[in-house]
C-alpha positions in Angstrom: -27.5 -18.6 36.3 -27.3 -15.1 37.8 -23.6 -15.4 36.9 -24.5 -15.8 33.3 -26.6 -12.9 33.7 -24.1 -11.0 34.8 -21.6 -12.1 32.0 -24.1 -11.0 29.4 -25.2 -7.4 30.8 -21.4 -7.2 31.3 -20.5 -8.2 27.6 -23.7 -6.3 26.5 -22.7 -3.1 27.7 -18.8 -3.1 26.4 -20.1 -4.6 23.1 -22.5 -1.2 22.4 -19.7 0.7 22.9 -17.5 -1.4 20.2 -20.9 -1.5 18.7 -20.8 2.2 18.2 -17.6 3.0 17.0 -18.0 0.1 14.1 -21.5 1.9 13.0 -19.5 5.4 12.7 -17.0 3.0 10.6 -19.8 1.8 8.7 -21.1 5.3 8.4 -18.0 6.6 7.0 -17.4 3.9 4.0 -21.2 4.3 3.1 -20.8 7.9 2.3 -17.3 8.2 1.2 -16.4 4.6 0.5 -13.2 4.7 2.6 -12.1 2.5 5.3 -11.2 4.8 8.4 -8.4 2.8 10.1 -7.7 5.9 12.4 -11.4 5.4 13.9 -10.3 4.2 16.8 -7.7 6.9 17.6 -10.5 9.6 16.9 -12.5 7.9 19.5 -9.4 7.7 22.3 -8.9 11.5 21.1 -12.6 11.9 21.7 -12.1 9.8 25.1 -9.1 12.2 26.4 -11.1 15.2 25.5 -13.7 14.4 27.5 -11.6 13.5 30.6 -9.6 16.8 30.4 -12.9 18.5 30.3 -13.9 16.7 33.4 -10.5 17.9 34.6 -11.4 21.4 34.3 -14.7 20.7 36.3 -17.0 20.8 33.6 -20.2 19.1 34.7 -20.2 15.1 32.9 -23.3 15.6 30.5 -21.8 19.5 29.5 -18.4 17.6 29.2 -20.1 15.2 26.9 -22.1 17.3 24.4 -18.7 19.6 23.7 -16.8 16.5 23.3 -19.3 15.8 20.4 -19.0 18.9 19.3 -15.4 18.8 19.4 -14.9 15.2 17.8 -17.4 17.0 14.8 -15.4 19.7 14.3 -11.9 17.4 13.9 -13.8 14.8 11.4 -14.8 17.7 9.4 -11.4 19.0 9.3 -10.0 15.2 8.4 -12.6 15.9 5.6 -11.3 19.4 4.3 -7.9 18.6 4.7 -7.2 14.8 3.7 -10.1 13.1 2.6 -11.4 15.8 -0.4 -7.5 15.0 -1.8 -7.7 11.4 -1.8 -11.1 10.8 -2.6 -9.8 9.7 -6.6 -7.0 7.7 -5.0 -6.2 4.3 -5.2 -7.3 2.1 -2.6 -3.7 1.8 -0.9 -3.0 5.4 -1.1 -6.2 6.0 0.7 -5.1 3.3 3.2 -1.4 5.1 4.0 -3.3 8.3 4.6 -5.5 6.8 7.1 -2.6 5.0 9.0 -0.9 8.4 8.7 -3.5 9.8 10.6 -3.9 7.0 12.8 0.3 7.4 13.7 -0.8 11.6 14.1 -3.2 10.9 16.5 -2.1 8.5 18.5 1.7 10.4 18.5 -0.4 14.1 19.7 -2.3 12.3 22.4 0.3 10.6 23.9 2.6 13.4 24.2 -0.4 15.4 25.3 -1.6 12.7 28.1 1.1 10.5 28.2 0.5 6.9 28.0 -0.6 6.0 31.5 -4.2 4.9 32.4 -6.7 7.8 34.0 -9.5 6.9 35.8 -12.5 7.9 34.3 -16.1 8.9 36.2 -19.1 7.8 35.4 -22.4 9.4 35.0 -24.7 6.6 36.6 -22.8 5.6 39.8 -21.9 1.9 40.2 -24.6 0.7 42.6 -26.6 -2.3 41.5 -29.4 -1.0 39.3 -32.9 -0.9 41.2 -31.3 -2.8 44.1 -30.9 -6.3 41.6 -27.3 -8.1 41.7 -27.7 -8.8 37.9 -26.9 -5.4 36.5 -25.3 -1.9 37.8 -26.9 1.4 37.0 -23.7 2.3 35.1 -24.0 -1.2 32.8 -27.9 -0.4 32.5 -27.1 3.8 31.3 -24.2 2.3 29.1 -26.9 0.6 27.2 -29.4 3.4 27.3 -27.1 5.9 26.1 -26.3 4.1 22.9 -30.1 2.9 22.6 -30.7 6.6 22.3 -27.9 7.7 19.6 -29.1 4.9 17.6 -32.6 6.0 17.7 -31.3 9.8 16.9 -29.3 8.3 14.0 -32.2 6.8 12.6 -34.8 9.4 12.9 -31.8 11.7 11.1 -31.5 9.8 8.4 -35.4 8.8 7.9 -36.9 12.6 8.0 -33.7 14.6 6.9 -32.6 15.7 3.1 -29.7 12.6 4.9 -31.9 9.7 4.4 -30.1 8.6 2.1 -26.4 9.1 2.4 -25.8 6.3 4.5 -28.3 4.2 2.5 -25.9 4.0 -0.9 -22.7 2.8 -1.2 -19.2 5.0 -1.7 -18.5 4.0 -4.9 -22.3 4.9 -5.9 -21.6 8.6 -4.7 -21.6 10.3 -8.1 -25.3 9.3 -8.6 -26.5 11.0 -5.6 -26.5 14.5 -7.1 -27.7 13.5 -10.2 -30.6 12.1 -7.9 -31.5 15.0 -5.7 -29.5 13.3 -2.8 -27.3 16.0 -1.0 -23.7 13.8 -2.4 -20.7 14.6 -0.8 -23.1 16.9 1.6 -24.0 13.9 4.1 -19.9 12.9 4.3 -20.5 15.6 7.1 -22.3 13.2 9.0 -19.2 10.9 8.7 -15.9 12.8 8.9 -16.8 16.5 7.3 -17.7 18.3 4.8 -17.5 17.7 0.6 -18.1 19.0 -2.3 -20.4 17.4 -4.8 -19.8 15.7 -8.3 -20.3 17.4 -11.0 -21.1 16.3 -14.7 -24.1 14.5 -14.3 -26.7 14.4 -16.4 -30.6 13.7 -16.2 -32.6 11.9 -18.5 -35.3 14.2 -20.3 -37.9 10.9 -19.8 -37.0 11.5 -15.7 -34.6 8.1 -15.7 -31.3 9.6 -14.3 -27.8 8.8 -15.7 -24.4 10.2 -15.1 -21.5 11.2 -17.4 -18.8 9.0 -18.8 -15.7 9.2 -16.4 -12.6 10.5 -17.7 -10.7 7.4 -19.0 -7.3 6.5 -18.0 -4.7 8.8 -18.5 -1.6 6.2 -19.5 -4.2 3.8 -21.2 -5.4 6.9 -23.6 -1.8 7.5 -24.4 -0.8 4.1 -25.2 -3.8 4.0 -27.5 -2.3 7.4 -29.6 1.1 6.0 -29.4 0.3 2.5 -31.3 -2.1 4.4 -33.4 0.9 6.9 -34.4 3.2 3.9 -34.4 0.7 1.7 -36.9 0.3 5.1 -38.8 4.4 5.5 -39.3 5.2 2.1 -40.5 2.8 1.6 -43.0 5.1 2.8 -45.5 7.7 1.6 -44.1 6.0 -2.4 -44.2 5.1 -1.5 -48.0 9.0 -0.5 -49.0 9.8 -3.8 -47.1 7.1 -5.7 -49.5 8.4 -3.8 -52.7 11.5 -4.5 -52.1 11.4 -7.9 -51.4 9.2 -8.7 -54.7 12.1 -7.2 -56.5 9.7 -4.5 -57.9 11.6 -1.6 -56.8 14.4 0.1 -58.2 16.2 1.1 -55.3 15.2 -1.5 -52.5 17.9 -0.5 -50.4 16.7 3.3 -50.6 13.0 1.6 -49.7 14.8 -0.3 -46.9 16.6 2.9 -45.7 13.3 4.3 -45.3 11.8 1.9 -43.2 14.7 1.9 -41.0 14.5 5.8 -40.5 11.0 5.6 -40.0 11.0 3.1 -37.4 13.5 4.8 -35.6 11.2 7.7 -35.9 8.6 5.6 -34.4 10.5 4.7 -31.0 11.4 8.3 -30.9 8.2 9.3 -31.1 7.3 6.9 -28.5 9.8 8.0 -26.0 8.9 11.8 -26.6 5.3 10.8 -25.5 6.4 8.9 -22.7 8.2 11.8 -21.3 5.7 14.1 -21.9 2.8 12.2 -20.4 5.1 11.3 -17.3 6.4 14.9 -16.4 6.7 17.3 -14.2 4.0 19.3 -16.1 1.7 16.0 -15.8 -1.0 16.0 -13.1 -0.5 13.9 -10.1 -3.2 11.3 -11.2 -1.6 10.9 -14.3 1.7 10.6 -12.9 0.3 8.1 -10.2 -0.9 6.2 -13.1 2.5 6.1 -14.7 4.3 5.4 -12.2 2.4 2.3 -11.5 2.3 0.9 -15.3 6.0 1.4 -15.0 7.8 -2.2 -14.7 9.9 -4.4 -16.9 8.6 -2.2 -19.8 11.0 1.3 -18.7 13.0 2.6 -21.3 15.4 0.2 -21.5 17.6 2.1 -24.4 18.8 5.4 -22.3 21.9 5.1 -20.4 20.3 4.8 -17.1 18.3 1.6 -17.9 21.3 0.6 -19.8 24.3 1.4 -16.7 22.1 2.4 -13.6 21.8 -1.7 -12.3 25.5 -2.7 -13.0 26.6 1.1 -11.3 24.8 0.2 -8.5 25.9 -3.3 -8.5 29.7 -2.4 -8.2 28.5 0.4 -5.3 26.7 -2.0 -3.3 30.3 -4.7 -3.8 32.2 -2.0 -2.2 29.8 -1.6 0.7 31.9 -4.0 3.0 35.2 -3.4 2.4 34.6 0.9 2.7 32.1 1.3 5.6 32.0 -0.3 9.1 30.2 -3.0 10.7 27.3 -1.4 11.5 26.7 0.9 8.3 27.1 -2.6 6.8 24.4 -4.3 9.1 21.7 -1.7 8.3 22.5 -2.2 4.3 21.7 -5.5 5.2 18.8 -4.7 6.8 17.4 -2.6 3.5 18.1 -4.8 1.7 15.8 -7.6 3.4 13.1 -5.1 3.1 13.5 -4.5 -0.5 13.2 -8.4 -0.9 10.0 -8.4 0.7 8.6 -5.3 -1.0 9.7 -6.4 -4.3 7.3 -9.7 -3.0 4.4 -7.3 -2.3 4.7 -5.8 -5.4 4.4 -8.5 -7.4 0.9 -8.9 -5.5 -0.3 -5.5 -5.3 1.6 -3.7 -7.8 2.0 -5.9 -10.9 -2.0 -8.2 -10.2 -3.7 -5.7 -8.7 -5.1 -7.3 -5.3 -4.3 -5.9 -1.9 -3.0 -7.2 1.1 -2.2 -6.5 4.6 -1.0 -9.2 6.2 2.2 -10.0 4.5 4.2 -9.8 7.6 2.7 -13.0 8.8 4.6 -14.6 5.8 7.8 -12.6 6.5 7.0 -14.1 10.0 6.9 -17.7 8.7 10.3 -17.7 6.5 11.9 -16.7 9.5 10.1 -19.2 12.0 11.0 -21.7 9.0 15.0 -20.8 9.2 14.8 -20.4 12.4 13.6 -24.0 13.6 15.4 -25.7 11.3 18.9 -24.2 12.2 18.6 -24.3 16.1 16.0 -27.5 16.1 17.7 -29.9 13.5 20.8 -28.1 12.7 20.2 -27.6 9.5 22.8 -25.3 7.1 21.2 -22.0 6.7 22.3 -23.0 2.7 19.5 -25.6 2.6 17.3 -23.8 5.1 17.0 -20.6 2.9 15.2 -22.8 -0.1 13.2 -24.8 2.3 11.9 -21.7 3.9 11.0 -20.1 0.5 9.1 -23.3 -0.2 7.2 -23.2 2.4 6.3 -20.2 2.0 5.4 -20.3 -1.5 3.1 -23.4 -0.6 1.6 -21.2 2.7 0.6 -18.3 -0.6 -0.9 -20.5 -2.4 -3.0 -21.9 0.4 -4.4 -18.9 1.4 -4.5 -17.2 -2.3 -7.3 -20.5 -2.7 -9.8 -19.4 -0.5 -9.3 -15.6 -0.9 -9.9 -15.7 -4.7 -13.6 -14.6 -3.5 -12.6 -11.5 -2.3 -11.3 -8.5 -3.7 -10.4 -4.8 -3.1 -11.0 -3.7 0.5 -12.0 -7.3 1.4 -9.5 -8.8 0.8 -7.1 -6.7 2.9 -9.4 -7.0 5.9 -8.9 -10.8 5.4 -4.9 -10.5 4.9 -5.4 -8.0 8.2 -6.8 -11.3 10.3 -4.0 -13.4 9.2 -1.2 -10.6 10.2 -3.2 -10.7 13.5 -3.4 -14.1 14.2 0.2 -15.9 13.6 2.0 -13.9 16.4 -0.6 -15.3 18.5 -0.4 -18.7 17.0 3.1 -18.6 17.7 2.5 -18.1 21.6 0.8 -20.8 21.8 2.0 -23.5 24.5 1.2 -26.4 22.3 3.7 -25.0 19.4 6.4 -24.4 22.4 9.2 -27.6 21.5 8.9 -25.5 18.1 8.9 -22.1 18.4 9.9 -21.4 21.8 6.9 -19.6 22.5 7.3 -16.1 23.7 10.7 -16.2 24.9 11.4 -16.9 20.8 14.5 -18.6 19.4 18.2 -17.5 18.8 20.6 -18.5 16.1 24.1 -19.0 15.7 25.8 -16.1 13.0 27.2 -18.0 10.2 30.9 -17.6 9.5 31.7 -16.6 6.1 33.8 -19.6 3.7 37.5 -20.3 4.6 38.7 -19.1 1.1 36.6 -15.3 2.0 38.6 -12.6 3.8 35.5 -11.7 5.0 34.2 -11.4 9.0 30.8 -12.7 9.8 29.1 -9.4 9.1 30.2 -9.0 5.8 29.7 -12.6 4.4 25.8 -11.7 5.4 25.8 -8.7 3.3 27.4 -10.3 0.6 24.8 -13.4 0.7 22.0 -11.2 0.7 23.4 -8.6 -2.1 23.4 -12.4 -4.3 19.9 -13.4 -3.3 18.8 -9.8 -3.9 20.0 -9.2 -7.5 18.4 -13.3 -8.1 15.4 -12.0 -6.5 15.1 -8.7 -8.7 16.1 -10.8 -12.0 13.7 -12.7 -11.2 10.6 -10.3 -10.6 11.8 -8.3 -13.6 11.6 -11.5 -15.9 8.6 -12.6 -14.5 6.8 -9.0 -14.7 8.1 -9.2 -18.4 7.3 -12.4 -19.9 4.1 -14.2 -20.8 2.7 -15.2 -17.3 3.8 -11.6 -16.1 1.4 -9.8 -18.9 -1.4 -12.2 -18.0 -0.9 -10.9 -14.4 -1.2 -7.3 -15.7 -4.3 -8.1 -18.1 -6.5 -9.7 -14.8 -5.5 -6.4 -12.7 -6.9 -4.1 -15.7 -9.6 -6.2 -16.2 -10.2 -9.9 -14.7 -13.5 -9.9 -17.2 -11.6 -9.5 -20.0 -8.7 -11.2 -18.9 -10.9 -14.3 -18.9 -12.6 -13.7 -22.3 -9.2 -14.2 -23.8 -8.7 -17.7 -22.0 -6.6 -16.2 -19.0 -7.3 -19.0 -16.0 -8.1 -15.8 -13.5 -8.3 -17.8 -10.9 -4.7 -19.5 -11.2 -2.8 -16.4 -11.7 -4.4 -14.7 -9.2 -3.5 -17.5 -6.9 -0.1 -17.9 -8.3 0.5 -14.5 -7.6 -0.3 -14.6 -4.0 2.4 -17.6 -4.2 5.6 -16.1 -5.7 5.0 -12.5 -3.5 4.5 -15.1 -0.3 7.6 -17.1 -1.6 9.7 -13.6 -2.0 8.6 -12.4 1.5 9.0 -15.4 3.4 13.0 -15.5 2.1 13.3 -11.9 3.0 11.9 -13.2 6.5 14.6 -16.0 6.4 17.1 -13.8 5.9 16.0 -11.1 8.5 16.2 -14.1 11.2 19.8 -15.1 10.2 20.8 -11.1 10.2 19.1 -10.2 13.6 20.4 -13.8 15.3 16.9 -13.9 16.9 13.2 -14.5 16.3 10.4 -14.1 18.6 6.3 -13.4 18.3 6.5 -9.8 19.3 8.9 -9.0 16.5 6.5 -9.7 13.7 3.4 -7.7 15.0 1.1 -6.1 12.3 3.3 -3.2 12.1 5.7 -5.0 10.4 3.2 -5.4 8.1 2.3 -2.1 7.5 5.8 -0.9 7.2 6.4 -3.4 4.1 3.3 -1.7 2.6 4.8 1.6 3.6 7.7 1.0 1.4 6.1 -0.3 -1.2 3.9 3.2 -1.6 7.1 5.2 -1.3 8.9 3.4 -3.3 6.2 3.4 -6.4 3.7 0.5 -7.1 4.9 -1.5 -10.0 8.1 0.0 -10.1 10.7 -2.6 -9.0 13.7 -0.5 -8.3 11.5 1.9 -5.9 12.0 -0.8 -3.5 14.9 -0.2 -2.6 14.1 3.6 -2.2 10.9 2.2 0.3 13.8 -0.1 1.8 15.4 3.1 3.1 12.4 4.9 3.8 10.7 2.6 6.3 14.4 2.0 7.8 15.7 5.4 8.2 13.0 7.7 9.0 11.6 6.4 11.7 14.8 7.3 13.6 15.1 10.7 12.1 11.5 11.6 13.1 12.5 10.7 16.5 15.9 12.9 15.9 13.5 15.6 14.8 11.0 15.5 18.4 11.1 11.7 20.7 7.9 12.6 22.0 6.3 13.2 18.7 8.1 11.4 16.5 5.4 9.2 15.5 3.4 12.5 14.2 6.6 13.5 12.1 6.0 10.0 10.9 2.5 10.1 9.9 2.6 13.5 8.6 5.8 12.8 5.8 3.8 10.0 5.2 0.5 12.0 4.5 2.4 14.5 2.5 4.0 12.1 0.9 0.6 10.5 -0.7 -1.0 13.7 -1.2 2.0 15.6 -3.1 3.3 12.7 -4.7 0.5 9.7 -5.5 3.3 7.3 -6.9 5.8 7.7 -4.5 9.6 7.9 -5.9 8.0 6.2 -9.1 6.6 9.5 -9.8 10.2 11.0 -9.7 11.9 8.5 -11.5 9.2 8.8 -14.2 9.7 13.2 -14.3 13.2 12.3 -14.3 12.9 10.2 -17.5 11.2 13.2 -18.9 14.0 15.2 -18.6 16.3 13.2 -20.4 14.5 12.2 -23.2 13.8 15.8 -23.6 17.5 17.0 -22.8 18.1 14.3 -25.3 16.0 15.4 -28.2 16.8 18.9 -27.9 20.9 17.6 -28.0 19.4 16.0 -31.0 18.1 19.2 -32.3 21.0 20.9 -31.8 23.3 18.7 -33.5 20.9 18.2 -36.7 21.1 22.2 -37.0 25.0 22.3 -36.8 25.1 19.6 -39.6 22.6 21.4 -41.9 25.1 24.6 -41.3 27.9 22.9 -42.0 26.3 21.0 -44.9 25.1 24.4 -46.6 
């Protein structure tokens, strides 16, 4: 029994400190409605500032209250700097930053403090408190000391202008003003300080209401463009009509028309797509564009027309131009595209979020893995069984998430990233997975009639399952079940008014992004040779998410450009500093999301700008030379 007692205190005193940090986390997505993921590097940073005040032989309680000043002032500069730029971002941008920050901090302290462990003192001794064997004085002040800061907490936020900042949710923010709540005031109790909302309005009977939100950038522009399109080919619909009744005299003049004014139309279109999507455009707007962008891109310009089979005969010429080891990392990116195209499919084309698709990537390449070195199957056959698999473990786990949404739903995704590589230790799962130690497989040799090494024959494989893999995204994102996957991200209640089965698509497309991700896994494990827990840690799976923000969401061919990113600079960050390559990480990263909300989707979207405007001033120009010559 006194063992138990022990226990308890024990666990009692670590879980108010754990206790603490998840209230500030709390704290945080009540006032702003953002999940900090780099809480628990601000409180190591807080930690190490403490100690090095100790260090300098600052007393322990002086050491403590400038180490809460100190931790103040660097949430409130998170808050100036980051969060006040974000706070209109989408849920995964807002994520990135965070694990930016997270990589910054982490990066500054350990080149600042190293990595070792440093004894640190404490205040209330370790005797056994009042002379009993069930608790020590430094267990017991633990537990005070947290005791009291909840009880300061509470009396701030019950007597203060505060009360209720922590008492509303973030995404009810913009009614606090309009309330007489301080708004974006009490963030300063979280992370800084904000400025508040404006354009709210109050009710002259004393009800208050706040100001229709500024609707959708790309949506409002679709809405002009078939307005203008309907507008335009009215005429054109009525020569069609005239002369098919044979009323007309000249049906082919009436037919003419139509033609020209349909063509008028499209160019109309494409000027408006350019427009909205430039370099003039805001960075919300261009954020929205870039994600809207899909199977729909202007498919009549040269690029969309030449770009894939250009970079087709490029990527064939990989192998025989560069060496072996250029051609293994082209390998390499082109796994990772496979699996961001797979998140994309999720995130980007249905709308929900996830952080746990490493645990699938982890599972195709368990799946190959096993079945080669176990049963000796052909890594032919073993490809499709491990995309089966995995297209069977999506749609298990899309079931029971179909509940969640947003946020949520990526802290469930986050447990499942979490818990495989420990599944995967397991002793029991050992004749299977070889537990830590992991597994090892055979290279396979390339055909007989191939004049191709071992090396190459891999790059060639995965270049073929690559260009099926984008076929098939793009035809999926552009057929029926691909629009019905679009309508439940805009809007799942509307979705389902028009007879969408929400729950089935949503489900289906946690299957085909698990299926897509778990053959990118397969082929990782056939690349690398070699498969183990530690290589499949949650990292993995915020590096997939990574490149699917760089490379654009919803834009297919940006994965390829996240591919690179999440391959290469990682090793030019630690070019640029070793000991702080991490920060060089985090901060391209931030800057990244801050300049550029769409990622390289934003680019490819000013770029189309250009050239349909280049192209209509060509067209211009050549329309005025005829007219001279013609007069």
């Amino acid at each position: 029994m006194e063992l138990l007692v022990q226990q308890v205190t024990a666990g009692l005193a670590t879980g108010a400190i754990y206790a603490c940090v998840a209230l500030a986390i709390v704290m945080i997505y009540r006032a702003i409605g953002h999940v900090n993921f780099a809480q628990g590097e601000m409180a190591m940073v807080s930690t190490y500032l403490a100690w090095q005040l100790i260090e300098f032989g600052l007393p322990y309680w002086l050491a403590f209250v400038l180490t809460l000043v100190l931790s103040f002032v660097l949430g409130a500069m998170v808050q100036h700097l980051l969060i006040r730029r974000i706070r209109n971002a989408s849920d995964i941008n807002q994520i990135i930053v965070f694990i930016g920050v997270l990589l910054v901090l982490n990066s500054v302290a350990g080149f600042i403090w190293s990595y070792t462990v440093k004894p640190f003192p404490s205040p209330f001794g370790t005797a056994p408190f009042m002379g009993s064997p069930l608790a020590s004085a430094h267990q017991v002040g633990m537990i005070g000391v947290i005791l009291v800061v909840l009880l300061l907490l509470f009396l701030f936020f019950r007597f203060t202008p505060h009360r209720s900042g922590d008492a509303r949710g973030g995404e009810q923010s913009e009614l606090r003003p309009a309330a007489g709540h301080p708004g974006q005031g009490a963030r300063s109790t979280g992370v800084g300080h904000g400025r508040q909302h404006r354009g709210h309005l109050r009710h002259p009977g004393g009800a208050h209401r706040f100001s229709r939100t500024e609707h959708d950038g790309r949506h409002r522009h679709l809405r002009l463009c078939r307005c203008r399109a309907r507008r335009l080919e009215q005429p054109a619909r009525r020569a069609d009509r005239r002369a098919a009744s044979g009323r007309a005299g000249k049906p082919h003049q009436h037919l003419r028309s139509g033609r020209r004014r349909r063509a008028e139309v499209h160019h109309r279109t494409d000027r408006d797509r350019g427009r909205a999507s430039g370099p003039s455009a805001g960075p919300h707007r261009q954020a929205n564009n870039a994600q809207g962008m899909t199977a729909s891109s202007n498919s009549r310009s040269p690029a969309g027309r030449y770009g894939p089979v250009i970079a087709i005969l490029i990527a064939v010429l990989v192998p025989v131009l560069a060496k072996d080891f250029l051609v293994f990392q082209a390998t390499q990116l082109m796994v990772y595209a496979i699996a961001i195209m797979g998140l994309n499919i999720l995130v980007g084309i249905n709308g929900q979020l996830s952080l746990g698709h490493g645990a699938f990537y982890a599972l195709g390449a368990y799946t190959v893995a096993i079945l080669m070195d176990g049963y000796g199957m052909p890594y032919g056959w073993a490809l499709p069984v491990a995309a089966l698999v995995t297209f069977a473990a999506g749609f298990a786990f899309g079931l029971p998430a179909l509940r969640l949404e947003g946020i949520y739903l990526a802290l469930a995704t986050f447990t499942l990233a979490i818990a495989l590589p420990q599944i995967l230790k397991l002793s029991v799962l050992d004749p299977w997975t070889g537990g830590v130690q992991g597994i090892s497989i055979a290279k396979p040799e390339a055909p007989a009639f191939l004049p191709l090494n071992a090396d190459q024959w891999l790059y060639v494989l995965t270049l073929a399952i690559t260009c099926l893999v984008y076929w098939l995204a793009r035809n999926l994102i552009g057929s029926r079940t691909g629009r019905a996957l679009t309508a439940v991200k805009d809007n799942a209640l509307a979705a389902r008014t028009m007879g969408i089965n929400v729950a089935l698509y949503k489900t289906l497309a946690f299957s085909v992004s698990a299926c897509f991700t778990g053959i990118a896994g397969a082929l990782s494990a056939i690349v690398v040779q070699y498969v183990s827990p530690d290589s499949f840690s949650f990292y993995l799976s915020v590096a997939i998410l990574v490149g699917l923000v760089v490379g654009g969401v919803g834009w297919l061919p940006g994965a390829f450009l996240g591919a690179a990113f999440i391959l290469f600079v990682p090793n030019i960050a630690e070019g640029v500093s070793k000991g702080l390559s991490g920060a060089v990480y985090g901060v391209l990263l931030i800057a990244l999301i801050v300049l550029r909300p769409g990622g390289s989707a934003g680019f490819g979207a000013a770029w189309r700008g250009l050239l349909s405007r280049t192209g209509r001033t060509t067209r211009q120009i050549s329309l005025s030379q005829e007219k001279e010559t013609g007069s």
